[in-house]
FIFI-44060 format. One record per atom (N, C-alpha, C): atom name; x, y, z. Coordinates in steps of 0.001 Angstrom, whole numbers, plus 500000, padded with zeros to 6 digits. Layout:
<sites>
+------+--------+--------+--------+
| atom |      x |      y |      z |
+------+--------+--------+--------+
|   CA |      X |      Y |      Z |
...
+------+--------+--------+--------+
</sites>
This chain:
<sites>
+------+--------+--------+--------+
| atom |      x |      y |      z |
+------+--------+--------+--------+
|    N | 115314 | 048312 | 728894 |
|   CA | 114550 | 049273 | 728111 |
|    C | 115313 | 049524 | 726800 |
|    N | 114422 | 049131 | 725763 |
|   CA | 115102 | 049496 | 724102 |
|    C | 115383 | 051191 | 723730 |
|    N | 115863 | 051441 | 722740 |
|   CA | 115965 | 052644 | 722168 |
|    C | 114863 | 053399 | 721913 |
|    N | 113873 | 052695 | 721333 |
|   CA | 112573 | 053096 | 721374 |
|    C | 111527 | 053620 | 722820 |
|    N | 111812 | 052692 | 723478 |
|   CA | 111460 | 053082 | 724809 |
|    C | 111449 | 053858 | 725768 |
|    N | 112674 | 054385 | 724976 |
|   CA | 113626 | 055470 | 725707 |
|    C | 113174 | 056962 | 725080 |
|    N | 112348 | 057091 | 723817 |
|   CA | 112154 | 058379 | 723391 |
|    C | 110968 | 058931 | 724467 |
|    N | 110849 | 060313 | 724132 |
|   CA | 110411 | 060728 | 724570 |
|    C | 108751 | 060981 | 723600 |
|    N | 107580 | 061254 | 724006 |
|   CA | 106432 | 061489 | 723331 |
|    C | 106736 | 062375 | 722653 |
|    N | 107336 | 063730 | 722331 |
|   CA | 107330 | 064427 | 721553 |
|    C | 108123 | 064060 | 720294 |
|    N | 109332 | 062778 | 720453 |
|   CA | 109911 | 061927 | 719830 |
|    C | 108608 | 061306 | 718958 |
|    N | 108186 | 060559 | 719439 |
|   CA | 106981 | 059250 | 719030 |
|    C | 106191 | 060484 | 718192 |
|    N | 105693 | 061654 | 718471 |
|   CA | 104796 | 062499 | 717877 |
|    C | 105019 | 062190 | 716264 |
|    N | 106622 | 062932 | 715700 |
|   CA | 106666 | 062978 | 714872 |
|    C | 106558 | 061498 | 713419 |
|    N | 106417 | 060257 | 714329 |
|   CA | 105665 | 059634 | 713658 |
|    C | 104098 | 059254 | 712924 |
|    N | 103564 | 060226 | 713671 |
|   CA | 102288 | 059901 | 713573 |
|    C | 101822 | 060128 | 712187 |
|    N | 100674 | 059612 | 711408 |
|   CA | 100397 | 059812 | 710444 |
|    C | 101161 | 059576 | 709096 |
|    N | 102303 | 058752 | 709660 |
|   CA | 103062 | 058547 | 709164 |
|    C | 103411 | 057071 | 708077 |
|    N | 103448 | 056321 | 707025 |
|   CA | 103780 | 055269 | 706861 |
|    C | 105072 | 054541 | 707197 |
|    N | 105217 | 053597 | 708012 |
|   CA | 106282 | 053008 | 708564 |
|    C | 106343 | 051659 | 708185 |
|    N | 107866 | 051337 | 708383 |
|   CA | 108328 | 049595 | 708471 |
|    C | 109021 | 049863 | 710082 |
|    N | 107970 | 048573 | 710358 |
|   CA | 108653 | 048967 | 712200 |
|    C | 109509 | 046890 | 712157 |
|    N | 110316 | 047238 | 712559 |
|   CA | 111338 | 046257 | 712680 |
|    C | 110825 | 045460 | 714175 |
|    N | 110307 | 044426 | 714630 |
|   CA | 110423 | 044017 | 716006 |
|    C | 111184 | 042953 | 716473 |
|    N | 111143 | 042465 | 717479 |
|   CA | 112019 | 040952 | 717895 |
|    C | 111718 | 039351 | 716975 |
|    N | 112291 | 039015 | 717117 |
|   CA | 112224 | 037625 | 716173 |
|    C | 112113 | 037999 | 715110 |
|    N | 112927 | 039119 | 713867 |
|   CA | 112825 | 039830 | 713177 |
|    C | 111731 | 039947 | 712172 |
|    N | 110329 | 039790 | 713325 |
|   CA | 109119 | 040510 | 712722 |
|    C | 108961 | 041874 | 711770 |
|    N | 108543 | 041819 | 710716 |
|   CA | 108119 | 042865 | 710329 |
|    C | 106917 | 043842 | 710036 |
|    N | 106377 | 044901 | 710203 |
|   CA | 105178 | 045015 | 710465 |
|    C | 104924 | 046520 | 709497 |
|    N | 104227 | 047188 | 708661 |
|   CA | 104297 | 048273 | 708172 |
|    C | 102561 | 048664 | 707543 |
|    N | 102964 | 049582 | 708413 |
|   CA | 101210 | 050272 | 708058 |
|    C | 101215 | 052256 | 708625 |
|    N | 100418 | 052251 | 708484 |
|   CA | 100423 | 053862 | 709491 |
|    C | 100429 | 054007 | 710751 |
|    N | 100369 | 055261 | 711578 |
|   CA | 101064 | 055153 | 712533 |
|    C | 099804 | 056482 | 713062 |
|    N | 099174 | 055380 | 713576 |
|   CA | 097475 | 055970 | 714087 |
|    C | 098073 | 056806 | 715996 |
|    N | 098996 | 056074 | 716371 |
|   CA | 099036 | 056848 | 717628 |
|    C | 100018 | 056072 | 718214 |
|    N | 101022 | 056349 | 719214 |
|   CA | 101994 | 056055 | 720367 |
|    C | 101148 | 056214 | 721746 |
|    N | 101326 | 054994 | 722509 |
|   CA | 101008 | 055119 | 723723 |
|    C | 102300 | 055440 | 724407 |
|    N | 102281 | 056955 | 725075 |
|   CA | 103319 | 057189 | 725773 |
|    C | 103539 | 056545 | 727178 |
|    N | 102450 | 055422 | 727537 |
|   CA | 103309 | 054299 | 728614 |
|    C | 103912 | 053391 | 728386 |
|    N | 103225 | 052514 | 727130 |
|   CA | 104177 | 051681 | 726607 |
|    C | 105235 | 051917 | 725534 |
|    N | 104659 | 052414 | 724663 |
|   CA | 105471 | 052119 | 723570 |
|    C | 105195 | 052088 | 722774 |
|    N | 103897 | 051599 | 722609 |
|   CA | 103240 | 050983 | 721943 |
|    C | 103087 | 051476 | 720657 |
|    N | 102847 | 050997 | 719285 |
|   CA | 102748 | 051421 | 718044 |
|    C | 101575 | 050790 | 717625 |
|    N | 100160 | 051676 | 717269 |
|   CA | 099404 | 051286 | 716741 |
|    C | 099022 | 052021 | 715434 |
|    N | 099824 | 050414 | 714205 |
|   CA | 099361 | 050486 | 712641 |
|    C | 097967 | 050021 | 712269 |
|    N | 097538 | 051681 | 711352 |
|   CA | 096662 | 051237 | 710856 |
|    C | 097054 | 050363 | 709114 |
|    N | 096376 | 049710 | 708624 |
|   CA | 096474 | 049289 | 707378 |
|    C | 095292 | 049232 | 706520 |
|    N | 095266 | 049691 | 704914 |
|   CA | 094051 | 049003 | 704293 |
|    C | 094427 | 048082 | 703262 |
|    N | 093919 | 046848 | 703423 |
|   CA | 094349 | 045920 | 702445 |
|    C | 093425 | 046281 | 701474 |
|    N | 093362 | 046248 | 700035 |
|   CA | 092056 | 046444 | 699167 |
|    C | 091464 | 045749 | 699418 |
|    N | 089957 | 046192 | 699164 |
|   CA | 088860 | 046024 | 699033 |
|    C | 088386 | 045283 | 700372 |
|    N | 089057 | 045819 | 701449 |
|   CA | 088719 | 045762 | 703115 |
|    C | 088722 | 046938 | 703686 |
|    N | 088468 | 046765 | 704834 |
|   CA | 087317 | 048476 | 705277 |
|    C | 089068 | 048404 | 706264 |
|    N | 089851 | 048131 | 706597 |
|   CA | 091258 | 048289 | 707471 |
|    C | 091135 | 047495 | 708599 |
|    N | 092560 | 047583 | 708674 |
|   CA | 092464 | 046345 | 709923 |
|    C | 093544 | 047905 | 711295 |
|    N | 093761 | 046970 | 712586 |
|   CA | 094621 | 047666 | 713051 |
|    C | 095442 | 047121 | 713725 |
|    N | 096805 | 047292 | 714224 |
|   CA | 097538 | 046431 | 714939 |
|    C | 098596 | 047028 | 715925 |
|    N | 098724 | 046383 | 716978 |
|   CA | 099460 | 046695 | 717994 |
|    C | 100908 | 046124 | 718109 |
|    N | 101941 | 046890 | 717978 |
|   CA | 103103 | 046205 | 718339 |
|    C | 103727 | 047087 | 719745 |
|    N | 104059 | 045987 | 720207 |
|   CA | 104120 | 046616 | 722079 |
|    C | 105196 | 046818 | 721881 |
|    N | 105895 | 047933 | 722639 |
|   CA | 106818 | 049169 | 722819 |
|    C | 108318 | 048409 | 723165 |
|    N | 108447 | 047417 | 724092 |
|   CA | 109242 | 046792 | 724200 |
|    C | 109817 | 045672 | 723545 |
|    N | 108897 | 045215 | 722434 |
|   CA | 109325 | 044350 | 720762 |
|    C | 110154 | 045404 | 719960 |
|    N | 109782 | 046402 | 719947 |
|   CA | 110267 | 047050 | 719152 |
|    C | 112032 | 047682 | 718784 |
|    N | 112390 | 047200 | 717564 |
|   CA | 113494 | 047422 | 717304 |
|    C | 114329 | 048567 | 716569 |
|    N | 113217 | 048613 | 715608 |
|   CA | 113632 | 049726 | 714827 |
|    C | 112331 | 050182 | 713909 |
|    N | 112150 | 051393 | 713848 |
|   CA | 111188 | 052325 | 713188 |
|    C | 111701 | 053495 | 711916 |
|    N | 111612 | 052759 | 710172 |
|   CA | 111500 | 053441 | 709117 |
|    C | 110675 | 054420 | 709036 |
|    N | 110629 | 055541 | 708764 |
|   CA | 109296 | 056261 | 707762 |
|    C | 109290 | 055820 | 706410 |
|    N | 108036 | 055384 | 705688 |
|   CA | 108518 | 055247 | 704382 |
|    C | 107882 | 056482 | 703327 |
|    N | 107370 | 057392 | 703956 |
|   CA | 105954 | 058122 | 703342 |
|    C | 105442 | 059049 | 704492 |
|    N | 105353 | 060128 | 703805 |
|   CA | 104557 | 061246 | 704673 |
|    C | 103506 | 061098 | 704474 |
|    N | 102265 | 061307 | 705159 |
|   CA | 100516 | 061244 | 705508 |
|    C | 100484 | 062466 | 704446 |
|    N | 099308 | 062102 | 703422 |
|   CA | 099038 | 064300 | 703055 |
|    C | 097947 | 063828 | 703682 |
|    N | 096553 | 064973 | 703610 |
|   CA | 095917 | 065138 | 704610 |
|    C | 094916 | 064290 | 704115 |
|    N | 094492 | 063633 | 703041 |
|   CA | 093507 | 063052 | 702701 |
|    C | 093841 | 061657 | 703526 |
|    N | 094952 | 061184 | 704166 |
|   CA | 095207 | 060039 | 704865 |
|    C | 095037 | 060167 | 706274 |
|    N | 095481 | 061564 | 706510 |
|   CA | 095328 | 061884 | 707687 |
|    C | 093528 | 061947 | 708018 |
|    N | 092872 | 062301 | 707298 |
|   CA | 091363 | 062186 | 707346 |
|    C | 090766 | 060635 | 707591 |
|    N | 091551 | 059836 | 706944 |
|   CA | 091034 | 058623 | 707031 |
|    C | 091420 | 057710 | 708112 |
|    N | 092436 | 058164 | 708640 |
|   CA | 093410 | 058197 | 709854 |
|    C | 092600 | 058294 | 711311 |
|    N | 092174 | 059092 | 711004 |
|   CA | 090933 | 060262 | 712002 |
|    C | 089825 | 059662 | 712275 |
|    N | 089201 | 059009 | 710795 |
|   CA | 087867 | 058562 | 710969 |
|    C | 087772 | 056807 | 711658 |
|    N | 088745 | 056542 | 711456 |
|   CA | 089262 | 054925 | 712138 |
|    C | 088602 | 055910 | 713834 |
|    N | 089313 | 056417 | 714075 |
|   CA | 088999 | 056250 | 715509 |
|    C | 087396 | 057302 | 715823 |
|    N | 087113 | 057770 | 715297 |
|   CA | 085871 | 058477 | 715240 |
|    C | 084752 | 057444 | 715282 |
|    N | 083684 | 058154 | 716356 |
|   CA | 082256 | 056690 | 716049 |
|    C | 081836 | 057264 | 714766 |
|    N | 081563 | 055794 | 714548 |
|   CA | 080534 | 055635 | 713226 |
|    C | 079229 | 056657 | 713002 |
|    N | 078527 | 057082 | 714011 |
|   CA | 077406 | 058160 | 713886 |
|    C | 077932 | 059758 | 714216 |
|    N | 079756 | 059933 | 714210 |
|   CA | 080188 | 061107 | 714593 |
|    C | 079824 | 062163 | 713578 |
|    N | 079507 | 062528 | 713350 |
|   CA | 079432 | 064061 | 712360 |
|    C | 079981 | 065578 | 712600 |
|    N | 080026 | 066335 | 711867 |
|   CA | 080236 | 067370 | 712382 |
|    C | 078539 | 068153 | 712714 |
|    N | 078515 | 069009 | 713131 |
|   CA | 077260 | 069862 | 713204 |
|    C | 077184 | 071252 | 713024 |
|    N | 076734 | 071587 | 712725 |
|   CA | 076957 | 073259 | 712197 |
|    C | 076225 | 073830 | 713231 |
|    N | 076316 | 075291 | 713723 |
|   CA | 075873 | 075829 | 714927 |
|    C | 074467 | 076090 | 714931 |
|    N | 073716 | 075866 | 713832 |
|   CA | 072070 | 076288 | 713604 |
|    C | 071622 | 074621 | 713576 |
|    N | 072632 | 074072 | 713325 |
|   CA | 072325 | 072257 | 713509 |
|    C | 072339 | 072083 | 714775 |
|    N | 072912 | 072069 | 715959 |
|   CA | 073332 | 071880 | 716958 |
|    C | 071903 | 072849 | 718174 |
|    N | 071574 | 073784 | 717847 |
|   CA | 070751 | 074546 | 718554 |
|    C | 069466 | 073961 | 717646 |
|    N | 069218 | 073743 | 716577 |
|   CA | 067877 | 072997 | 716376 |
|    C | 067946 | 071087 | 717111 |
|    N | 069011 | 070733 | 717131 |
|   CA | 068927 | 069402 | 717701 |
|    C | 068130 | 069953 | 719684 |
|    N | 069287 | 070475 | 719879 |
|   CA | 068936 | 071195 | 721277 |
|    C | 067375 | 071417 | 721460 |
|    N | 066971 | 072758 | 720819 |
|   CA | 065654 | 072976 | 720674 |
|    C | 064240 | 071896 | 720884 |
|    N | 065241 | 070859 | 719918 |
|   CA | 063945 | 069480 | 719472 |
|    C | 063588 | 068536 | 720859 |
|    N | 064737 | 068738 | 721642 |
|   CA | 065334 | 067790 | 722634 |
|    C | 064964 | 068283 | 724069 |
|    N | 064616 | 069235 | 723891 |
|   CA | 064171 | 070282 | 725263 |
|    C | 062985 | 070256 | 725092 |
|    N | 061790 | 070418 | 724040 |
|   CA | 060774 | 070380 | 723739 |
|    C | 060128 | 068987 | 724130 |
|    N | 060652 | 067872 | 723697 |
|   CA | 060496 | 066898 | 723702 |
|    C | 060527 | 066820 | 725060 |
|    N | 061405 | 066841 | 725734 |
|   CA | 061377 | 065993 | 727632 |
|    C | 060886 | 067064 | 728278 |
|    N | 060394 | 068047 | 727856 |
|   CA | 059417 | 069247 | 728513 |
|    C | 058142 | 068632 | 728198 |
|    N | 057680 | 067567 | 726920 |
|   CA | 056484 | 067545 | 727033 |
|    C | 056059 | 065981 | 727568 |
|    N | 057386 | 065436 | 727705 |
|   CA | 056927 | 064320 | 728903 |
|    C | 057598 | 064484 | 730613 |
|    N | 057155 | 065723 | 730478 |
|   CA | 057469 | 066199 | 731825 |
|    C | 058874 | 065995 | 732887 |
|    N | 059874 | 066284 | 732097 |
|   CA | 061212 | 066167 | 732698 |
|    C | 061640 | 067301 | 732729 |
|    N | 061918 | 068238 | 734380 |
|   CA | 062512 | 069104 | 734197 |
|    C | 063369 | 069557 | 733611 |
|    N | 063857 | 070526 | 732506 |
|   CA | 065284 | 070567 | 731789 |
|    C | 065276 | 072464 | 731670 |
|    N | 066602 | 072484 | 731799 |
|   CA | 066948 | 073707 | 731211 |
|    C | 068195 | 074026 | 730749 |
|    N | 068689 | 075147 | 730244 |
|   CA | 069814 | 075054 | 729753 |
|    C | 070824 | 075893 | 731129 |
|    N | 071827 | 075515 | 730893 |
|   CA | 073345 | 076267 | 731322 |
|    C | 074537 | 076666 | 730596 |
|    N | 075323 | 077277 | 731373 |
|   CA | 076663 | 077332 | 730801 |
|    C | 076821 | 079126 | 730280 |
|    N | 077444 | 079663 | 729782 |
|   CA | 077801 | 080542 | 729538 |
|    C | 076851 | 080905 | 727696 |
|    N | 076667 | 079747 | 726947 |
|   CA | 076011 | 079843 | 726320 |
|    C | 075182 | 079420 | 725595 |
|    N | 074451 | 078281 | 727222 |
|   CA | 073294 | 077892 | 727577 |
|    C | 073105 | 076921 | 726425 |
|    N | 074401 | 076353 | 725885 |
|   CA | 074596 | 074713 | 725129 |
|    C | 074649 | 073729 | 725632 |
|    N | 074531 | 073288 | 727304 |
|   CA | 074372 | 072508 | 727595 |
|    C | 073169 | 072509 | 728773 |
|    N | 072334 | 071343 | 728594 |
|   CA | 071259 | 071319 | 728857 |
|    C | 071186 | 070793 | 730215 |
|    N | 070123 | 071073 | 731146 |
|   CA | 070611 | 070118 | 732687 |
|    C | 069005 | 069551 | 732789 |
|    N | 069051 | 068183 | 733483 |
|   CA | 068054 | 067816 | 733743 |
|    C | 067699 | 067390 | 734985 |
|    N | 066663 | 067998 | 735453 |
|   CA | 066497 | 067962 | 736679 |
|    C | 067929 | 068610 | 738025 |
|    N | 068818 | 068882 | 737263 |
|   CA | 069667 | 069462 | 738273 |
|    C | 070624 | 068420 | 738555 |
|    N | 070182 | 067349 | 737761 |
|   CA | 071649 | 066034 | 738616 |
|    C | 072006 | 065572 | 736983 |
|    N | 071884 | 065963 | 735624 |
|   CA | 072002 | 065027 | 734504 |
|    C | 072359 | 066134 | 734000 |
|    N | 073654 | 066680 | 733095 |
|   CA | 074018 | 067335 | 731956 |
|    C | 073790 | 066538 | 730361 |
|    N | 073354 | 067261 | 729412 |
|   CA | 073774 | 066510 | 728612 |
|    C | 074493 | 067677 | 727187 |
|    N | 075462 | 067505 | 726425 |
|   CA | 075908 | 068396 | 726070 |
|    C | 075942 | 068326 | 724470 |
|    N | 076129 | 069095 | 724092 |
|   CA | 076399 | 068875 | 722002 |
|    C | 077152 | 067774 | 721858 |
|    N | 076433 | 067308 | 720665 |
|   CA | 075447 | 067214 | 720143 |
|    C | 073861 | 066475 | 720560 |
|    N | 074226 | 066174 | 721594 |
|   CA | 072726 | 065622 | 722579 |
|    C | 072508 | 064469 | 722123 |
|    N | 073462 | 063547 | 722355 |
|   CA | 073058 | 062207 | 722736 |
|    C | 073187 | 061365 | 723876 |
|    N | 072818 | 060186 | 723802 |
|   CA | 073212 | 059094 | 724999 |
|    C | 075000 | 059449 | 725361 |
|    N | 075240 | 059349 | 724468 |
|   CA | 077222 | 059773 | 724878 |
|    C | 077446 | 060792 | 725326 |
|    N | 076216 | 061769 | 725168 |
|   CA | 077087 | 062875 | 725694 |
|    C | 076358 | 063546 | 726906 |
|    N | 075326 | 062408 | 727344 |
|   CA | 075005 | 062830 | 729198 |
|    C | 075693 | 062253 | 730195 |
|    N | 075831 | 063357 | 730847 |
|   CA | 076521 | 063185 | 732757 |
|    C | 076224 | 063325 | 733624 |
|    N | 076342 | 062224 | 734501 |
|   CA | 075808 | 063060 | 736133 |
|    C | 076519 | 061587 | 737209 |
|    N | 076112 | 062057 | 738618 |
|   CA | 077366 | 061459 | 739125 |
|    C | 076198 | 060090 | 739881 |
|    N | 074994 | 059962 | 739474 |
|   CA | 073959 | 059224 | 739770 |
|    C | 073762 | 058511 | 738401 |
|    N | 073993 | 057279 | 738838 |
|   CA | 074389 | 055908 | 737562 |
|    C | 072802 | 055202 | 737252 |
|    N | 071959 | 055718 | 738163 |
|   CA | 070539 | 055232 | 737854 |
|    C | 069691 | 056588 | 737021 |
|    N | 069631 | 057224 | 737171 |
|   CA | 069537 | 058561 | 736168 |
|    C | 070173 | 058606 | 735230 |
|    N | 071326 | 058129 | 735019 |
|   CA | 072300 | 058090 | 733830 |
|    C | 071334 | 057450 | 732686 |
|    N | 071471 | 056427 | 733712 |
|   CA | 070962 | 054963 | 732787 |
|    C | 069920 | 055208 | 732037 |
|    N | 068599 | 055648 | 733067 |
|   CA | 067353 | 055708 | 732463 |
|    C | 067396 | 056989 | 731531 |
|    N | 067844 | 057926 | 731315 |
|   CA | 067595 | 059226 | 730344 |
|    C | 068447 | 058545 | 729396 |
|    N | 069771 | 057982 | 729346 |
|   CA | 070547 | 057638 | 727760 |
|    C | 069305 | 056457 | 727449 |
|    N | 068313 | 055756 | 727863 |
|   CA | 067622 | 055056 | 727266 |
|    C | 066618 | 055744 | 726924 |
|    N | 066158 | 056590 | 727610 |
|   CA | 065064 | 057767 | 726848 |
|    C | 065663 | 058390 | 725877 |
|    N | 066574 | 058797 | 725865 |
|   CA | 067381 | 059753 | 724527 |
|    C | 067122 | 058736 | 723924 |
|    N | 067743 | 057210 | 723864 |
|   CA | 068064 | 056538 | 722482 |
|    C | 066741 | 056670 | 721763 |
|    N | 065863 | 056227 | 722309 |
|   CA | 064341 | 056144 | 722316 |
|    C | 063833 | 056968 | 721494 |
|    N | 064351 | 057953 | 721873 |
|   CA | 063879 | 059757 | 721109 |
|    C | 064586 | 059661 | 719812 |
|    N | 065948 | 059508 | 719916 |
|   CA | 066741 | 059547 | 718462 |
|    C | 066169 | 058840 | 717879 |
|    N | 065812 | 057218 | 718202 |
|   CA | 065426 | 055914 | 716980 |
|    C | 064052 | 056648 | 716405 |
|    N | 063340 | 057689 | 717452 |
|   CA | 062069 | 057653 | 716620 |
|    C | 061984 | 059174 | 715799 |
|    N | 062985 | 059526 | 716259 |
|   CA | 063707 | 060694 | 714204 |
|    C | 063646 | 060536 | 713067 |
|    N | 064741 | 059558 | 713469 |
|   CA | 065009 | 058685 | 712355 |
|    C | 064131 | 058023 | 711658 |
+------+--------+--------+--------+
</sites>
């Protein structure tokens, strides 16, 4: 086990967001940002943007690793872009009158093709269907649950269904 290997996650933390030259075996060199530490391996995953490319990302496994520079602190406009690498592509934020009109639209809708639904929770933001399917903010295919994989299935294909025809 290397030096690196040996830190601890709260160690690895203070890299994050960070620009680095990470030193590895066969005196590889590798330098990009520093999107996240897997605290089982080791692992260092750089993000990079070459111009006029949307970024690439790369993995150097925990046990290559030799030595780790900072060259550059993240300010937050990197850290944003940092963020959105791992964010889905249709993530948004939603504002709370956004989020209860999506709700609203979405309850209406499978109420009028006859799917039991109602709301729960403490403040009745997440919606239940039929009693075996949650689905929660912002109400999409990603964000229903239930512990029945054939119900799953068929409502995230009715949701998609519903969203494509919003849009």
């Amino acid at each position: 086990m290397n030096d690196w290997q040996k830190k601890s996650p709260l160690d690895w933390e203070t890299y994050v967001n960070k620009l680095v030259k990470v030193v590895a075996v066969e005196k590889h060199e590798y330098e990009g940002w520093v999107l996240t530490i897997d605290p089982v391996s080791a692992t260092i995953v750089l993000a990079t943007f070459p111009e006029d490319e949307k970024g690439s990302i790369s993995f150097i496994m925990g046990h290559a690793v030799l030595e780790v520079e900072i060259l550059q602190e993240g300010d937050p406009d990197m850290e944003q872009r940092l963020a959105r690498i791992l964010a889905p592509e249709e993530s948004q934020a939603y504002s709370p009158e956004e989020l209860e009109k999506r709700k609203t639209a979405l309850k209406t809708w499978l109420e009028t093709n006859h799917i039991p639904v109602g709301e729960q929770g403490e403040l009745g933001r997440t919606l239940s269907v039929a009693g075996v399917l949650t689905i929660e903010p912002p109400y999409g295919p990603e964000q229903c649950s239930s512990t029945n994989e054939i119900i799953l299935a068929r409502v995230q294909a009715l949701l998609q269904g519903y969203l494509e025809q919003q849009r």
